[in-house]
BADRENZA-296465 format. One record per atom (N, C-alpha, C): residue number from 0; residue in one letter; atom name; x, y, z. Coordinates in steps of 0.05 Angstrom, whole numbers, padded with zeros to 5 digits. Layout:
<drentor pos="NUM" code="A" site="CA" u="X" v="Y" w="Z"/>
...
***
This chain:
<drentor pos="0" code="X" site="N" u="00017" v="-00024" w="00000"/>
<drentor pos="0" code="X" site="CA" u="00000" v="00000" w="00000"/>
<drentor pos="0" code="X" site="C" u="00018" v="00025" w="00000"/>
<drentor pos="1" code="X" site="N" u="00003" v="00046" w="-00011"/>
<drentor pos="1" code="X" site="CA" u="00025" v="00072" w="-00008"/>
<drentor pos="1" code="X" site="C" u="00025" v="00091" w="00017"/>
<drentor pos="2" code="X" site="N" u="00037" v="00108" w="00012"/>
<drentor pos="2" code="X" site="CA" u="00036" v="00127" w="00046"/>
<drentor pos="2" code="X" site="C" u="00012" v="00136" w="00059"/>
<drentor pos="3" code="X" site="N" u="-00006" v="00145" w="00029"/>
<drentor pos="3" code="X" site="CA" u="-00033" v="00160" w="00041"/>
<drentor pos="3" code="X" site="C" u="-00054" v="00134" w="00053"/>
<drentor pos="4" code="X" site="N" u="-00047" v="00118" w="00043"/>
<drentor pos="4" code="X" site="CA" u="-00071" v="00095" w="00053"/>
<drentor pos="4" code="X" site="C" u="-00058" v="00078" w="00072"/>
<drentor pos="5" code="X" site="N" u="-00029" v="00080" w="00078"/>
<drentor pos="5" code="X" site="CA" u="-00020" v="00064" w="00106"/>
<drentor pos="5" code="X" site="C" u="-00035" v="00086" w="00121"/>
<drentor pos="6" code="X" site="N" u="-00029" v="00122" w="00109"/>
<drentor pos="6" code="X" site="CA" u="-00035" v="00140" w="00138"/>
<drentor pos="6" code="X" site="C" u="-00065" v="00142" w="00147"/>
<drentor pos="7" code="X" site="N" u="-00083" v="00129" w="00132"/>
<drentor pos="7" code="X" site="CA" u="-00105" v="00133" w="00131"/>
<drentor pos="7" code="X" site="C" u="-00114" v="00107" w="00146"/>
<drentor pos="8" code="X" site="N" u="-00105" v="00088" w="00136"/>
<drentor pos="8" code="X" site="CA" u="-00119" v="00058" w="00157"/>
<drentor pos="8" code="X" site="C" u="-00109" v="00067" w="00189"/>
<drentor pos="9" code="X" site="N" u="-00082" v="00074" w="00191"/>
<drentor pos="9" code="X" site="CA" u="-00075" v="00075" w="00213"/>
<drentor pos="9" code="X" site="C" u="-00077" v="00100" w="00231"/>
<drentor pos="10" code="X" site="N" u="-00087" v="00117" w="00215"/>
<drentor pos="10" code="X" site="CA" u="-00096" v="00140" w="00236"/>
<drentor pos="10" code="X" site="C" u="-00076" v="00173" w="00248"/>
<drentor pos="11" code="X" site="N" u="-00057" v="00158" w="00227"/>
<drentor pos="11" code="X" site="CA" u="-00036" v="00190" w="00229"/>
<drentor pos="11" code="X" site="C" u="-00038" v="00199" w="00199"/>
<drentor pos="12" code="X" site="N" u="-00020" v="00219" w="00206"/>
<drentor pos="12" code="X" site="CA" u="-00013" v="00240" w="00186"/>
<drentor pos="12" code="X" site="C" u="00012" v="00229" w="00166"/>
<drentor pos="13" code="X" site="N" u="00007" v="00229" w="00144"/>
<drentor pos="13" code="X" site="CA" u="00033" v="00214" w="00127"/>
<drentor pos="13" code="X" site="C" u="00059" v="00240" w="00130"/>
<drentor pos="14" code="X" site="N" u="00059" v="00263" w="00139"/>
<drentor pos="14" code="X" site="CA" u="00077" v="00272" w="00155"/>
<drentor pos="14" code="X" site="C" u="00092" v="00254" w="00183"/>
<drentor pos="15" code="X" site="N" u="00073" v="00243" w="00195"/>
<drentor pos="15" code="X" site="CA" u="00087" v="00226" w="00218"/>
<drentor pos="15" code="X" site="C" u="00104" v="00199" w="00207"/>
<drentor pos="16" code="X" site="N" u="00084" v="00187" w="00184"/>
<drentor pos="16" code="X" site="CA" u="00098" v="00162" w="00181"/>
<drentor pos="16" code="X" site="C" u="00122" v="00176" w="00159"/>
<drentor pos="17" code="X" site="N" u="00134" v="00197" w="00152"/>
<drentor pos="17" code="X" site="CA" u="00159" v="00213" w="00139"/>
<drentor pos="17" code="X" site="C" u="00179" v="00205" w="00162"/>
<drentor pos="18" code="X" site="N" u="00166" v="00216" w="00181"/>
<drentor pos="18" code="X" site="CA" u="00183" v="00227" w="00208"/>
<drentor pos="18" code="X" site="C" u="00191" v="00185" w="00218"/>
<drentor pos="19" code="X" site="N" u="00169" v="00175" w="00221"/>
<drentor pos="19" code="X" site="CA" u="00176" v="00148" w="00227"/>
<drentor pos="19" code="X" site="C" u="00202" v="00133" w="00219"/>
<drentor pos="20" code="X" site="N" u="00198" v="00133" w="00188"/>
<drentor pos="20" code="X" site="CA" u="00220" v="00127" w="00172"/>
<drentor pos="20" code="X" site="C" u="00245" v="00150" w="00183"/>
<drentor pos="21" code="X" site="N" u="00249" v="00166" w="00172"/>
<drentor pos="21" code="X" site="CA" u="00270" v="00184" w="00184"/>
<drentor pos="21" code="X" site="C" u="00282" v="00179" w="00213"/>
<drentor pos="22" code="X" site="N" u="00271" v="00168" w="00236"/>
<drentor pos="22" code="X" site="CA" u="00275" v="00160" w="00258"/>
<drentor pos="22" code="X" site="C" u="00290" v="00129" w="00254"/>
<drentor pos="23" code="X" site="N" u="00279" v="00116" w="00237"/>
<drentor pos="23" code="X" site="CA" u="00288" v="00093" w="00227"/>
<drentor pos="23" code="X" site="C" u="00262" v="00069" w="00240"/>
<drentor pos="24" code="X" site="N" u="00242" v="00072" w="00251"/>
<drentor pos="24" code="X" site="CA" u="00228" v="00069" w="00264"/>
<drentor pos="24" code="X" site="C" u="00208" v="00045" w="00248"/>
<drentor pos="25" code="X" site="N" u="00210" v="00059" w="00217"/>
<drentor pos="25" code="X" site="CA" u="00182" v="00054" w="00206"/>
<drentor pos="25" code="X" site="C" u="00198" v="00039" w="00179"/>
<drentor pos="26" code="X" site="N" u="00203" v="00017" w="00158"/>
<drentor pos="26" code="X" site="CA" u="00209" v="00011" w="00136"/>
<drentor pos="26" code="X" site="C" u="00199" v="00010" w="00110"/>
<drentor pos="27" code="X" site="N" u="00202" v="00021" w="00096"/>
<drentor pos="27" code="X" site="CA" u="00193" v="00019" w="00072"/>
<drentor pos="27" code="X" site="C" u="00205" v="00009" w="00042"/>
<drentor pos="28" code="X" site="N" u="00196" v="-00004" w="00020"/>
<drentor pos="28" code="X" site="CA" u="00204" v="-00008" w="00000"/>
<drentor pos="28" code="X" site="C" u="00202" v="00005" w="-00022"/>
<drentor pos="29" code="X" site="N" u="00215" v="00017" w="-00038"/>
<drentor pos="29" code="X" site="CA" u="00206" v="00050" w="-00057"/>
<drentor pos="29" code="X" site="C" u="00213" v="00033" w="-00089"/>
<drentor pos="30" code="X" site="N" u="00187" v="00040" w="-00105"/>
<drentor pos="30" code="X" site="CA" u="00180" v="00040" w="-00134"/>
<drentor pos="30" code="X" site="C" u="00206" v="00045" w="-00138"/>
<drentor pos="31" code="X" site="N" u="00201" v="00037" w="-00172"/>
<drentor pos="31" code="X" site="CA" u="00221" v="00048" w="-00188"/>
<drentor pos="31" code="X" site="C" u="00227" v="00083" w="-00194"/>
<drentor pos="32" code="X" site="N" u="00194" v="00088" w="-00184"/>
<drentor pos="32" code="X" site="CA" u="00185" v="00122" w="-00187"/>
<drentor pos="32" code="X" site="C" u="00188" v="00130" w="-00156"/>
<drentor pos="33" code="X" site="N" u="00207" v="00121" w="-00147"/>
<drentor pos="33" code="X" site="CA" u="00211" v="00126" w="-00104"/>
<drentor pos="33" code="X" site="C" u="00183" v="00122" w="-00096"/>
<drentor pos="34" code="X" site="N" u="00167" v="00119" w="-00096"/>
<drentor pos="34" code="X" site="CA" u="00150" v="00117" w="-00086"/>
<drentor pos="34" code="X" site="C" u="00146" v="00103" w="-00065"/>
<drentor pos="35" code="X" site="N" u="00137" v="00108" w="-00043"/>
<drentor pos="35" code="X" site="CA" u="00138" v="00086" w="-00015"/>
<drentor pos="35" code="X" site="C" u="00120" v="00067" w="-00016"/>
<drentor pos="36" code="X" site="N" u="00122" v="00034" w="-00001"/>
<drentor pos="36" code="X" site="CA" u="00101" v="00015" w="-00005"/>
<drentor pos="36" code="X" site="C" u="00100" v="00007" w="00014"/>
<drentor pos="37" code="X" site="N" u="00082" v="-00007" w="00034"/>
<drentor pos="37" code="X" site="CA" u="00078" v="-00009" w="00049"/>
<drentor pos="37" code="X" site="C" u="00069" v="-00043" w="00052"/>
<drentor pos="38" code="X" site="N" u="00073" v="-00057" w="00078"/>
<drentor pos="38" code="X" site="CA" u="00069" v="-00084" w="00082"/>
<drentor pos="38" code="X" site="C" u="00039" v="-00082" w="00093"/>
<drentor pos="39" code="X" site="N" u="00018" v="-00098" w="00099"/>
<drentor pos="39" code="X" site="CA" u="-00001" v="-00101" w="00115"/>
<drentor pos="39" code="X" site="C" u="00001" v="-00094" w="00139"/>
<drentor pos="40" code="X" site="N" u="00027" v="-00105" w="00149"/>
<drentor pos="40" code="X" site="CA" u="00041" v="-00109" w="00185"/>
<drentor pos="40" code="X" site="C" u="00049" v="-00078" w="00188"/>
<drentor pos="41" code="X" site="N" u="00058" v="-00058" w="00162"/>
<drentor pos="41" code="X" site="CA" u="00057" v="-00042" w="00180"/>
<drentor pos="41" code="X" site="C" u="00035" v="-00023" w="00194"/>
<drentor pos="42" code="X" site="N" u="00013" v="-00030" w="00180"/>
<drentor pos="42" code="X" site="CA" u="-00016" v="-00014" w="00200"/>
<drentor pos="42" code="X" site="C" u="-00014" v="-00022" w="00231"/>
<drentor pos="43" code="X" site="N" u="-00007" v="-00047" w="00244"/>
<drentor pos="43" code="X" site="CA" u="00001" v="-00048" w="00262"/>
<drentor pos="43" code="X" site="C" u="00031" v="-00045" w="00267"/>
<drentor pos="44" code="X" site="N" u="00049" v="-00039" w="00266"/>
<drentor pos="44" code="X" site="CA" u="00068" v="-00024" w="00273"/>
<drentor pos="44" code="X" site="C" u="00058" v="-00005" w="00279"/>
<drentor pos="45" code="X" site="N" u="00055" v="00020" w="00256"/>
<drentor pos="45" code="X" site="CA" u="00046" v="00048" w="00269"/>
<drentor pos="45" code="X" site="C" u="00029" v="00046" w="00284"/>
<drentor pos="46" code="X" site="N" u="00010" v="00033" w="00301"/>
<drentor pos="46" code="X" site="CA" u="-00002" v="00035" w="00319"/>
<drentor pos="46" code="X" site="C" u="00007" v="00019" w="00344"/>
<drentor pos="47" code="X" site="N" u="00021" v="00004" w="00340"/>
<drentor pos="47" code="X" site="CA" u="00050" v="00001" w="00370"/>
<drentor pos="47" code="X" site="C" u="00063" v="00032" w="00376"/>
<drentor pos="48" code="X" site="N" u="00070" v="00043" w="00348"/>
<drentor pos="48" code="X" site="CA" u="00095" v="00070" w="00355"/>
<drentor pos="48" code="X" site="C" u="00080" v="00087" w="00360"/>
<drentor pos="49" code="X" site="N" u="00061" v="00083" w="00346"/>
<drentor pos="49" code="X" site="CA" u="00037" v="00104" w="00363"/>
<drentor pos="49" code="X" site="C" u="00025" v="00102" w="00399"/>
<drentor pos="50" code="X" site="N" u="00026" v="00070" w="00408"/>
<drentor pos="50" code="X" site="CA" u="00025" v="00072" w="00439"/>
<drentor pos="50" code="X" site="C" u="00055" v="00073" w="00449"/>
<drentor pos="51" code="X" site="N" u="00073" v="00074" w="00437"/>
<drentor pos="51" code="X" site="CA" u="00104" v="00082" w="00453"/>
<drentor pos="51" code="X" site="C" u="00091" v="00107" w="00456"/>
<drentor pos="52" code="X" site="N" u="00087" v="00130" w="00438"/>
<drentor pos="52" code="X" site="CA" u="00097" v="00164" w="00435"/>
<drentor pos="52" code="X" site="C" u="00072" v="00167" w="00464"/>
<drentor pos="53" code="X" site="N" u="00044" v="00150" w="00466"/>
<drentor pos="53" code="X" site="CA" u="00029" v="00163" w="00486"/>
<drentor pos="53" code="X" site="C" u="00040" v="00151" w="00511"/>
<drentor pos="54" code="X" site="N" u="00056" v="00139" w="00512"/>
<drentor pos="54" code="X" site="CA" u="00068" v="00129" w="00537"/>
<drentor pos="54" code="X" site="C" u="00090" v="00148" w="00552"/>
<drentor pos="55" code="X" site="N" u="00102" v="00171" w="00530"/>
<drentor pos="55" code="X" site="CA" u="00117" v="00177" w="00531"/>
<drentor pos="55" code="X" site="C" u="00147" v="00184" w="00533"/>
<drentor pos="56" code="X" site="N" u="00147" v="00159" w="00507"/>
<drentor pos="56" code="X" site="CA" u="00175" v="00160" w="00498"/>
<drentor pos="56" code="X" site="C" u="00178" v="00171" w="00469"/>
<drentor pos="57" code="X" site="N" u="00206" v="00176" w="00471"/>
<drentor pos="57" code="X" site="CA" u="00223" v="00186" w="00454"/>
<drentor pos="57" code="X" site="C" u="00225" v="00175" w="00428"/>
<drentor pos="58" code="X" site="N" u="00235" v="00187" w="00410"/>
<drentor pos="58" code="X" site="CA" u="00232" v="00169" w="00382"/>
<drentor pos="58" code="X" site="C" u="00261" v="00149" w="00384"/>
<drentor pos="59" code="X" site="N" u="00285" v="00156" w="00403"/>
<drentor pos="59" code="X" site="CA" u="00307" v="00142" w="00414"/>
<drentor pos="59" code="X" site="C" u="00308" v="00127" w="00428"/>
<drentor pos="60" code="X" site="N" u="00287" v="00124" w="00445"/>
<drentor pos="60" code="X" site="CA" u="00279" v="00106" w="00465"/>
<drentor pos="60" code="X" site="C" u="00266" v="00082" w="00458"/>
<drentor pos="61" code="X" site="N" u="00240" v="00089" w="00437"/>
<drentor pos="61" code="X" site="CA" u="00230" v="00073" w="00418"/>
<drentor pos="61" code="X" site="C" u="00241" v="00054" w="00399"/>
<drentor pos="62" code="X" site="N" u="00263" v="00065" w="00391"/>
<drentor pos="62" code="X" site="CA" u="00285" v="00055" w="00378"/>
<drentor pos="62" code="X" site="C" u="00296" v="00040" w="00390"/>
<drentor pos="63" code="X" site="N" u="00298" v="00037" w="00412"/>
<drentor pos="63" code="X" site="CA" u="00319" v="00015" w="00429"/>
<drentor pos="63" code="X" site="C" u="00307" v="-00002" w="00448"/>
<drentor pos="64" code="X" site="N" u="00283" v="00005" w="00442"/>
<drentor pos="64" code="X" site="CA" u="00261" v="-00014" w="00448"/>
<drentor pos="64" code="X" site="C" u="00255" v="-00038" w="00424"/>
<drentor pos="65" code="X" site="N" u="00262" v="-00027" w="00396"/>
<drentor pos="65" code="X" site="CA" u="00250" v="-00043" w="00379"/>
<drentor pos="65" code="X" site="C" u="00255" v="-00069" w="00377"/>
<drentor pos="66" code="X" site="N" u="00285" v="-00073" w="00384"/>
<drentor pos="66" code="X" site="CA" u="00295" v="-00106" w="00380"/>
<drentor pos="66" code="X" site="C" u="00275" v="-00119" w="00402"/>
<drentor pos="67" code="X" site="N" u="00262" v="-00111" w="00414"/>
<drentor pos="67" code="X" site="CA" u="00247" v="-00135" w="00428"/>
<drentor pos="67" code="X" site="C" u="00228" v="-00137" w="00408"/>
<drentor pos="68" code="X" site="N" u="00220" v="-00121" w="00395"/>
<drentor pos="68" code="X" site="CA" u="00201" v="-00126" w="00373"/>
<drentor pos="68" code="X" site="C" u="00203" v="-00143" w="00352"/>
<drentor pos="69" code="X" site="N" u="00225" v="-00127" w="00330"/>
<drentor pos="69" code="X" site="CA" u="00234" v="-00145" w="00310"/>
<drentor pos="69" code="X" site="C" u="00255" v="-00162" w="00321"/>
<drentor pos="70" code="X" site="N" u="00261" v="-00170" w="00343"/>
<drentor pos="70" code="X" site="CA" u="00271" v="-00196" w="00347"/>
<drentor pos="70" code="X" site="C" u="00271" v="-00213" w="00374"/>
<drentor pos="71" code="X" site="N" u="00257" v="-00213" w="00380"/>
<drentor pos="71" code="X" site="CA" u="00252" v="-00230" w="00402"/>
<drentor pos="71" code="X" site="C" u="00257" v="-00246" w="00415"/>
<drentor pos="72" code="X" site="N" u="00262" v="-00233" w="00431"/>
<drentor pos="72" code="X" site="CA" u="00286" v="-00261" w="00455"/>
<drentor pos="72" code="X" site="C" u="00283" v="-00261" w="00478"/>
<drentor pos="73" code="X" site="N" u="00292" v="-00273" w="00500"/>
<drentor pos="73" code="X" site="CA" u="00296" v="-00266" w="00535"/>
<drentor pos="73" code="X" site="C" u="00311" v="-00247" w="00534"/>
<drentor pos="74" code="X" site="N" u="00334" v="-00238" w="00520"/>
<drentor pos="74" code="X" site="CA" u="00358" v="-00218" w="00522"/>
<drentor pos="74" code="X" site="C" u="00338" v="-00182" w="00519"/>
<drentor pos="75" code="X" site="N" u="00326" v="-00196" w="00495"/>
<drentor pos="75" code="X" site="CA" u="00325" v="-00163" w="00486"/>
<drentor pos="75" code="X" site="C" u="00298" v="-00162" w="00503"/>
<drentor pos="76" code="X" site="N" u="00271" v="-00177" w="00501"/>
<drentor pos="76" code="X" site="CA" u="00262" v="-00174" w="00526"/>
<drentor pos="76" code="X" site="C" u="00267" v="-00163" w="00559"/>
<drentor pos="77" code="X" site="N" u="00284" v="-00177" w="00567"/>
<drentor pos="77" code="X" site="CA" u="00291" v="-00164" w="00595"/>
<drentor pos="77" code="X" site="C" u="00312" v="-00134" w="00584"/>
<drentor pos="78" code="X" site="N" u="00317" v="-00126" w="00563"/>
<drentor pos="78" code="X" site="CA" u="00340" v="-00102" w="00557"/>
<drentor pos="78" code="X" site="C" u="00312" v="-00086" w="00560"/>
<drentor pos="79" code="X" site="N" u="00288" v="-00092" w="00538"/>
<drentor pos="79" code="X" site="CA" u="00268" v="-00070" w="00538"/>
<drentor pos="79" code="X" site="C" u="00252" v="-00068" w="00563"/>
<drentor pos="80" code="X" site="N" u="00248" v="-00087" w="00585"/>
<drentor pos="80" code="X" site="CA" u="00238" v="-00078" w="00607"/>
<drentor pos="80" code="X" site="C" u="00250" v="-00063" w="00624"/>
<drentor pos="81" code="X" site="N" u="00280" v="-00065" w="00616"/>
<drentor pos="81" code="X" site="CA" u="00301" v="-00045" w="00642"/>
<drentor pos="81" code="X" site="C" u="00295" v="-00014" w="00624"/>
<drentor pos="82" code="X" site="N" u="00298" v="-00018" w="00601"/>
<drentor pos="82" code="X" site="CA" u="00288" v="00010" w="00599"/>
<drentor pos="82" code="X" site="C" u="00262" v="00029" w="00597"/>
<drentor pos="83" code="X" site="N" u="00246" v="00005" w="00602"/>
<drentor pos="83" code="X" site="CA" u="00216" v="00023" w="00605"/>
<drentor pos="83" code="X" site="C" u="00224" v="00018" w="00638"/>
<drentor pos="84" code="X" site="N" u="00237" v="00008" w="00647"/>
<drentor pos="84" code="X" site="CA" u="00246" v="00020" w="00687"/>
<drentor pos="84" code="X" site="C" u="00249" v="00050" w="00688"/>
<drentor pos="85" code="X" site="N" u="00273" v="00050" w="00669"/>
<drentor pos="85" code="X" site="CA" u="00282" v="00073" w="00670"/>
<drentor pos="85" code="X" site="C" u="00263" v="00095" w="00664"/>
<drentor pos="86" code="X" site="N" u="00254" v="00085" w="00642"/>
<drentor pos="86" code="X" site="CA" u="00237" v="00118" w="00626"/>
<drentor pos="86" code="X" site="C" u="00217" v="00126" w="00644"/>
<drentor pos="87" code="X" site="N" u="00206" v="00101" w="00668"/>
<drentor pos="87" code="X" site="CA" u="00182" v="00094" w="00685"/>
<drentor pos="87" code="X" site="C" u="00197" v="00118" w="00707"/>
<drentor pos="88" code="X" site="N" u="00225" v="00109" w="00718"/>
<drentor pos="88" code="X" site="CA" u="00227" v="00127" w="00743"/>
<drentor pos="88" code="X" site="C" u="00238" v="00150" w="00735"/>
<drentor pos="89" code="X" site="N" u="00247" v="00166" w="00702"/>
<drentor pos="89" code="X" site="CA" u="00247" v="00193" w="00697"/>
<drentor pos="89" code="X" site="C" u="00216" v="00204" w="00701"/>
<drentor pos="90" code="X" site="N" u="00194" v="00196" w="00688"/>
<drentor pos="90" code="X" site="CA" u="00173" v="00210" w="00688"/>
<drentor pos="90" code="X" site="C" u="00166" v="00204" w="00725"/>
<drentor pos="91" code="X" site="N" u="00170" v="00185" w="00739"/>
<drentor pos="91" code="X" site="CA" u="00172" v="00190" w="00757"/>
<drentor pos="91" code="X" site="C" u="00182" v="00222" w="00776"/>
<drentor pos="92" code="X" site="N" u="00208" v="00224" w="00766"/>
<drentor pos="92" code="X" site="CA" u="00221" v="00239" w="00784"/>
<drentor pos="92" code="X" site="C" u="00211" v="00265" w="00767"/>
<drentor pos="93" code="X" site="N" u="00196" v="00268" w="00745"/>
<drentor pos="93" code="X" site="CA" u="00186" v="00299" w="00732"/>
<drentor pos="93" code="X" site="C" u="00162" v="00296" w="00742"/>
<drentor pos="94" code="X" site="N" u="00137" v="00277" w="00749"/>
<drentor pos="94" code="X" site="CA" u="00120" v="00283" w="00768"/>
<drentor pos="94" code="X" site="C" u="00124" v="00296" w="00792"/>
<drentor pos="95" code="X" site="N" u="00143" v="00282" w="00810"/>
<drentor pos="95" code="X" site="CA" u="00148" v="00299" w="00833"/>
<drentor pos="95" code="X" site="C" u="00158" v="00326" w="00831"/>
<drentor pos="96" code="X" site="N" u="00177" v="00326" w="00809"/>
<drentor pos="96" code="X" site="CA" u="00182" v="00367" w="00806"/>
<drentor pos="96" code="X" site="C" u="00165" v="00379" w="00795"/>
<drentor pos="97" code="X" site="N" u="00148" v="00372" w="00782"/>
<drentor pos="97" code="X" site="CA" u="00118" v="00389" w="00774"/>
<drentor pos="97" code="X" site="C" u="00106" v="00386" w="00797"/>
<drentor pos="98" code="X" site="N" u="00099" v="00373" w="00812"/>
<drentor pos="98" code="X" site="CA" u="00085" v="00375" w="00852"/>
<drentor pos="98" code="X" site="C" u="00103" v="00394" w="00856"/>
<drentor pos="99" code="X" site="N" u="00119" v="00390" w="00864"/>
<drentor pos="99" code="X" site="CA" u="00136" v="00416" w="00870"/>
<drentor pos="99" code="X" site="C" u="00134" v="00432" w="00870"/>
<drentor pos="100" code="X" site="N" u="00128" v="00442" w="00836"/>
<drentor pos="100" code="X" site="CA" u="00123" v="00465" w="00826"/>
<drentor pos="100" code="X" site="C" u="00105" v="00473" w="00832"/>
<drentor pos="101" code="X" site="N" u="00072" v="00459" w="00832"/>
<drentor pos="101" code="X" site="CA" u="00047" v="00463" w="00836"/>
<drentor pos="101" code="X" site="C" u="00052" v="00480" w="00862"/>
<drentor pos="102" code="X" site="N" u="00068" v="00468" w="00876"/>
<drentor pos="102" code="X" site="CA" u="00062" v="00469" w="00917"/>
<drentor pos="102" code="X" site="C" u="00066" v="00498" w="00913"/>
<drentor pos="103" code="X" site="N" u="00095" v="00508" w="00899"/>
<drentor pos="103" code="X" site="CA" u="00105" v="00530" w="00898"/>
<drentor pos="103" code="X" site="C" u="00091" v="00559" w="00887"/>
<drentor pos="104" code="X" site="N" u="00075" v="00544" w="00874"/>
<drentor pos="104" code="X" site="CA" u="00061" v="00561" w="00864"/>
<drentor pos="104" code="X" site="C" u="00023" v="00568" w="00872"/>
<drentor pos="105" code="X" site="N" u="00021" v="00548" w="00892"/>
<drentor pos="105" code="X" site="CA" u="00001" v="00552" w="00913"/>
<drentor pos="105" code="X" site="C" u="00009" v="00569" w="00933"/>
<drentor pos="106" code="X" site="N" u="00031" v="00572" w="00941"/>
<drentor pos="106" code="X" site="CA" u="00043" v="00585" w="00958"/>
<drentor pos="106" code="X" site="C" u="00048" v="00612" w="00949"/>
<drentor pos="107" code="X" site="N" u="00049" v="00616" w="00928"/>
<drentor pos="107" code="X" site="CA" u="00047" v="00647" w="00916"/>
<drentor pos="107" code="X" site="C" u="00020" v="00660" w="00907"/>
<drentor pos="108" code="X" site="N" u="-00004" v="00637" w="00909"/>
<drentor pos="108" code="X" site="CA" u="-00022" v="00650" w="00897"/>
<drentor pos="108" code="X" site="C" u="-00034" v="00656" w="00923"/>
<drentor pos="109" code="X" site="N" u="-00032" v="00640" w="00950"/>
<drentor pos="109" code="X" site="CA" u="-00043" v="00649" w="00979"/>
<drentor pos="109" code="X" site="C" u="-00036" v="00667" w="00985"/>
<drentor pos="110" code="X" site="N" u="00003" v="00670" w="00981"/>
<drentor pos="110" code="X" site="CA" u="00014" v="00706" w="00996"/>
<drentor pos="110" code="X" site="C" u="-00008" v="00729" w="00970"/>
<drentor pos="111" code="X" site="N" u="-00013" v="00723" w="00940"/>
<drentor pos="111" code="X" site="CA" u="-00025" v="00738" w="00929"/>
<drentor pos="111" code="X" site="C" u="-00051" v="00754" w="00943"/>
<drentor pos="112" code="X" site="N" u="-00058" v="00724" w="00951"/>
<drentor pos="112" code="X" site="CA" u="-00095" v="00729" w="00960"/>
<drentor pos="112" code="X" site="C" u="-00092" v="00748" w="00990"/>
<drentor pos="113" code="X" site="N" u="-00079" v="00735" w="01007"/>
<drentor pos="113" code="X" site="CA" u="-00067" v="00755" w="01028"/>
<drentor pos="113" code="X" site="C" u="-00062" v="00779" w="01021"/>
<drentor pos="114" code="X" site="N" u="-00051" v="00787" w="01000"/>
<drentor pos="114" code="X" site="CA" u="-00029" v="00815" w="00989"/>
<drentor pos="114" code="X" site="C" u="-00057" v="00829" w="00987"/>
<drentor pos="115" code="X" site="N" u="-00073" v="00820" w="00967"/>
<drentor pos="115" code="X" site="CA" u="-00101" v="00830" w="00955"/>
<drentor pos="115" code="X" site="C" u="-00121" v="00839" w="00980"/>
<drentor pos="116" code="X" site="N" u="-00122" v="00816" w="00991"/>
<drentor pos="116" code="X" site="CA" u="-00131" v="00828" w="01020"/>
<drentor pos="116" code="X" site="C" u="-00139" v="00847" w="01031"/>
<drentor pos="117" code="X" site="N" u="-00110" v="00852" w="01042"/>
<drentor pos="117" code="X" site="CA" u="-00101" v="00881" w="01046"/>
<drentor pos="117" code="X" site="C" u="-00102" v="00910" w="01033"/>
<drentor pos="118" code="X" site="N" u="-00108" v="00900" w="01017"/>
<drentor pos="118" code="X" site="CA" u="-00107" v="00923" w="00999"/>
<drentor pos="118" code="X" site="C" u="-00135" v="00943" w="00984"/>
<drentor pos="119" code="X" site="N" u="-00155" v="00921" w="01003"/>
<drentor pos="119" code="X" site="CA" u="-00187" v="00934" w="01012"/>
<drentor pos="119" code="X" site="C" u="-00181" v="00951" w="01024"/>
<drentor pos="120" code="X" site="N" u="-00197" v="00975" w="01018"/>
<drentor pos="120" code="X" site="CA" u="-00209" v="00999" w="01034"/>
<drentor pos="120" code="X" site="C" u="-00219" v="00980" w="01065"/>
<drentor pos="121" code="X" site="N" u="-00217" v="01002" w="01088"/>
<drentor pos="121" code="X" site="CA" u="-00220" v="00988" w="01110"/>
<drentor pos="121" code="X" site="C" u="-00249" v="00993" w="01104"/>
<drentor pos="122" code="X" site="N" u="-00263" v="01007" w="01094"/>
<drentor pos="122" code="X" site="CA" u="-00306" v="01002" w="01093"/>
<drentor pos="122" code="X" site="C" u="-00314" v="00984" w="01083"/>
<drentor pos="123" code="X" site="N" u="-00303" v="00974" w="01068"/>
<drentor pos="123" code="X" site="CA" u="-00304" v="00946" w="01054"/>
<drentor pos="123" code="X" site="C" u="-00296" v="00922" w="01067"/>
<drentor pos="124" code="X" site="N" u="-00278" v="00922" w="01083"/>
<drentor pos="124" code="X" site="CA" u="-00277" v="00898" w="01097"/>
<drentor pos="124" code="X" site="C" u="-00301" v="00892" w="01120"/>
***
């Protein structure tokens, strides 16, 4: 199949599946006229790389995830679980600094509300 009808069964933009390929992500076989072709299997592909990116990984990350994909083993299996560990306790540790941030910024909108306060006419209070 060609680009517009892989992007169309599968639900992206044939800008993304550009970007796929370019990542190295995504494979294709090109006409004698370049033209891109597409397998069956990859409508599911792009919709695996499509639940990596909402998981929140990287197009590099994804990438070094793939050998558990295209090749399958105990090795590259347990390689891709240590790194969804990892990617698991970065978004980990950016949850807690966005709380952080939240707290910090609760804390400026109370001294605000306080500041505002004050700053009534005393007939009004």
């Amino acid at each position: 199949m060609r680009i517009g009808e892989l992007a169309a069964r599968a639900g992206v933009s044939v800008r993304s599946l550009r970007y796929y390929e370019e990542q190295g992500l995504l494979t294709s076989a090109r006409s004698a006229s370049g033209q891109r072709h597409y397998t069956e299997g990859q409508v599911e592909r792009v919709g695996f790389l499509q639940r990596m990116y909402a998981a929140g990984l990287s197009s590099r990350t994804i990438a070094e995830l793939l050998p558990c994909v295209d090749s399958p083993s105990e090795a590259t299996s347990d390689a891709a679980l240590e790194r969804m560990a990892e990617e698991r306790e970065r978004l980990s540790e950016h949850i807690e600094d966005l709380i952080r941030t939240r707290e910090a910024l609760d804390i400026l909108m109370a001294t605000n509300r306080a500041h505002r306060e004050g700053l009534k006419p005393a007939v009004a209070r």
